[in-house]
C-alpha positions as a printed NumPy array, in Angstrom:
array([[100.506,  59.403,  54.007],
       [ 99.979,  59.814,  50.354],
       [102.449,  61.414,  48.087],
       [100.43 ,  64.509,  47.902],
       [100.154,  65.06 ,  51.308],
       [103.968,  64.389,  51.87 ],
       [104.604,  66.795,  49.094],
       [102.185,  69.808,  50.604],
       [104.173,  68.865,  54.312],
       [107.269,  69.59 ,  52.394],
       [106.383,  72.407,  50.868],
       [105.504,  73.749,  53.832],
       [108.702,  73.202,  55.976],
       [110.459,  74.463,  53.06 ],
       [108.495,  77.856,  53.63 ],
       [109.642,  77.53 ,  56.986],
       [113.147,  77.11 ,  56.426],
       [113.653,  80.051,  54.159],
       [111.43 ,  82.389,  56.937],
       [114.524,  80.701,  58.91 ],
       [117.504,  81.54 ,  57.064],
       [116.059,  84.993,  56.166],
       [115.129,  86.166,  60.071],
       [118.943,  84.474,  61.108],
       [120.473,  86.252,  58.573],
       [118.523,  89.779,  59.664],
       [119.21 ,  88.419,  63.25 ],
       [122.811,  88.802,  62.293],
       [122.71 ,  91.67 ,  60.401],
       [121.15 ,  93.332,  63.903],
       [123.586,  91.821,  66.463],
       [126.628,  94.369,  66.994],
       [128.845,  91.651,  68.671],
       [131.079,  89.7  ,  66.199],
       [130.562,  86.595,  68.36 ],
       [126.626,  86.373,  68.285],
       [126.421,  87.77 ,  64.563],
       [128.876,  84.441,  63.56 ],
       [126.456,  82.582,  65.551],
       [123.23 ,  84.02 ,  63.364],
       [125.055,  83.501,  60.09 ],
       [125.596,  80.208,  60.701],
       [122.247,  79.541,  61.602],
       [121.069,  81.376,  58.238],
       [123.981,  79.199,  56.134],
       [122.405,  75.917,  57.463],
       [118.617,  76.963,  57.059],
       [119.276,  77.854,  53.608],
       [121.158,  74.415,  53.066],
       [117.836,  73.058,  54.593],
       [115.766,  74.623,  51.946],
       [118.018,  73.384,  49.429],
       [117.896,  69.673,  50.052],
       [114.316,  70.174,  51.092],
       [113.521,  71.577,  47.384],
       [115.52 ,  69.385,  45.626],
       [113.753,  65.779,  47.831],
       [110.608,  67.792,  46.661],
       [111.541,  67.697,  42.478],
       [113.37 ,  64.05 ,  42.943],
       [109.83 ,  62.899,  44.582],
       [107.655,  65.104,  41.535],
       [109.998,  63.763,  38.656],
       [110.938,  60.145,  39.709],
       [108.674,  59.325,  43.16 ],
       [112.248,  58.924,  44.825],
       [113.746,  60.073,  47.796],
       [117.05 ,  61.553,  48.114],
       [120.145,  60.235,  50.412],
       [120.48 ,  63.466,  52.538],
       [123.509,  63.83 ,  53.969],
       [123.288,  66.183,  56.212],
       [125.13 ,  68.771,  57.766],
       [127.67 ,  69.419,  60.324],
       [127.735,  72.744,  62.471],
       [131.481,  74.304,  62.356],
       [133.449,  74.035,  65.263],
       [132.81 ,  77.362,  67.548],
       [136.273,  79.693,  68.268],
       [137.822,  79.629,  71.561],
       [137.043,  83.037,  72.422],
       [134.326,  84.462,  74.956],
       [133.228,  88.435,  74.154],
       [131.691,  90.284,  76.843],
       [128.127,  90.946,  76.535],
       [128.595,  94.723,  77.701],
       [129.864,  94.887,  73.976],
       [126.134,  94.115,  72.916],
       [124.532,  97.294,  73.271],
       [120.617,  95.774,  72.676],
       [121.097,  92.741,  74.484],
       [117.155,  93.31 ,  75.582],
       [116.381,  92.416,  71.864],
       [119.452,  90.005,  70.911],
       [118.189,  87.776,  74.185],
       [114.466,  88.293,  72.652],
       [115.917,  87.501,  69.369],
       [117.528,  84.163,  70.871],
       [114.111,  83.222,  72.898],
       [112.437,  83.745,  69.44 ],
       [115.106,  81.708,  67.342],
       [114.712,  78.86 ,  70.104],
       [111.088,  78.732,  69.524],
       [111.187,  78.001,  66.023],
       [114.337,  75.459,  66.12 ],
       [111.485,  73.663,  68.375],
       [108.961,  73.768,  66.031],
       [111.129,  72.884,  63.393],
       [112.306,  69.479,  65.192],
       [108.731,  68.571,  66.119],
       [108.114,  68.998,  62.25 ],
       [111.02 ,  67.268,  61.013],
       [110.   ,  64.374,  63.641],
       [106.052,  64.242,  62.38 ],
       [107.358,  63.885,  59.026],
       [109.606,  60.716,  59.613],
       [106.912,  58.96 ,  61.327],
       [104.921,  59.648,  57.935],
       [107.874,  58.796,  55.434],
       [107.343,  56.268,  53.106],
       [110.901,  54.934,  52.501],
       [114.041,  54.442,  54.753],
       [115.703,  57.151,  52.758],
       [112.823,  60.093,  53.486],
       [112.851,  58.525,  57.166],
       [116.603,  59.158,  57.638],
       [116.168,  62.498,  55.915],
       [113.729,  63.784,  58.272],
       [115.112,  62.038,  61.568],
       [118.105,  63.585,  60.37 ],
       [116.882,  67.373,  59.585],
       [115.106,  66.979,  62.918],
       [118.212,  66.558,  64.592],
       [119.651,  69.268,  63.364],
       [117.242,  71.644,  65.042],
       [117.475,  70.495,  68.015],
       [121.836,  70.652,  67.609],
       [120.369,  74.666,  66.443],
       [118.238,  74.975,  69.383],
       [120.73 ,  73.882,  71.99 ],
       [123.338,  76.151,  70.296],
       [121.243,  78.831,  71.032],
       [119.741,  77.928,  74.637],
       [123.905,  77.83 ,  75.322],
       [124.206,  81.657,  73.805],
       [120.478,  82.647,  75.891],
       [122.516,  80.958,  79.03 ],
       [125.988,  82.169,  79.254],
       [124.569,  85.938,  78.437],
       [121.861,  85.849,  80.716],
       [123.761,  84.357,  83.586],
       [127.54 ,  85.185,  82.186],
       [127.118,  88.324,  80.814],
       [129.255,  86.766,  77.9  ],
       [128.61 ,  85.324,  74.172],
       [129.536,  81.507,  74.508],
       [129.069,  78.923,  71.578],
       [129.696,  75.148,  72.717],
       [130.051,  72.187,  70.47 ],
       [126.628,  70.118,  70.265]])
């Protein structure tokens, strides 16, 4: 893959990530419970720290044809606590909102996973093996919340 066409694949996952972080953060702003909004913010924090890094690998690659050391990112450790989902008035549209989040964090590590077969140094490998790990740790986070208030009835958010 030329440098070009690594560079337009970027730029286009880095749309993607900032859709992300924008519909998590909206996500939360919608979800009543205190438990399943944490969940969203998160979600939003770490998509925007996607875009980050992903912008910055793009102006490292422009300016010096480099890759960066990406370091990744760690999901914080969920609280203790289970909330009842009869506290979620719309859970109709927060389990939508879930199925729809889970979608994406798909796409996203299918992406991430395309683009590390296609990177031209061990660095952008790592990176995207890395960011495409990630999305899946997002995407089991959530099939965990879509579980335990489907079959529960209560918000639920398990280490990856």
């Amino acid at each position: 893959m030329s440098t070009t066409n690594l560079l337009d694949a970027i730029r286009i996952v880095i749309e993607n990530e900032k859709l992300a972080s924008d519909s998590y953060a909206e996500a939360a702003r919608i979800i009543s419970n205190p438990f399943g909004k944490q969940i969203f913010e998160e979600l939003a924090a770490f998509e925007q720290y996607h875009f980050e890094q992903l912008t910055a690998l793009v102006t490292s690659l422009e300016e010096s044809g480099q890759s960066l050391d990406y370091q990744g990112r760690d999901f914080p450790t969920p609280p203790v606590f289970e909330i009842k989902a009869a506290e979620e008035p719309k859970l109709k549209s927060v389990i939508k909102i879930i199925t729809e989040a889970m979608d994406l964090e798909k796409e996203a590590e299918l992406a991430y996973a395309k683009l590390a077969l296609r990177a031209q140094d061990s660095q952008a490998y790592g990176m995207f093996r890395r960011l495409s790990a990630e999305e899946n740790m997002h995407w089991r986070i959530l099939q965990d919340a879509y579980w335990t208030l489907t079959n529960l009835g209560t918000w639920t958010w398990i280490k990856p």
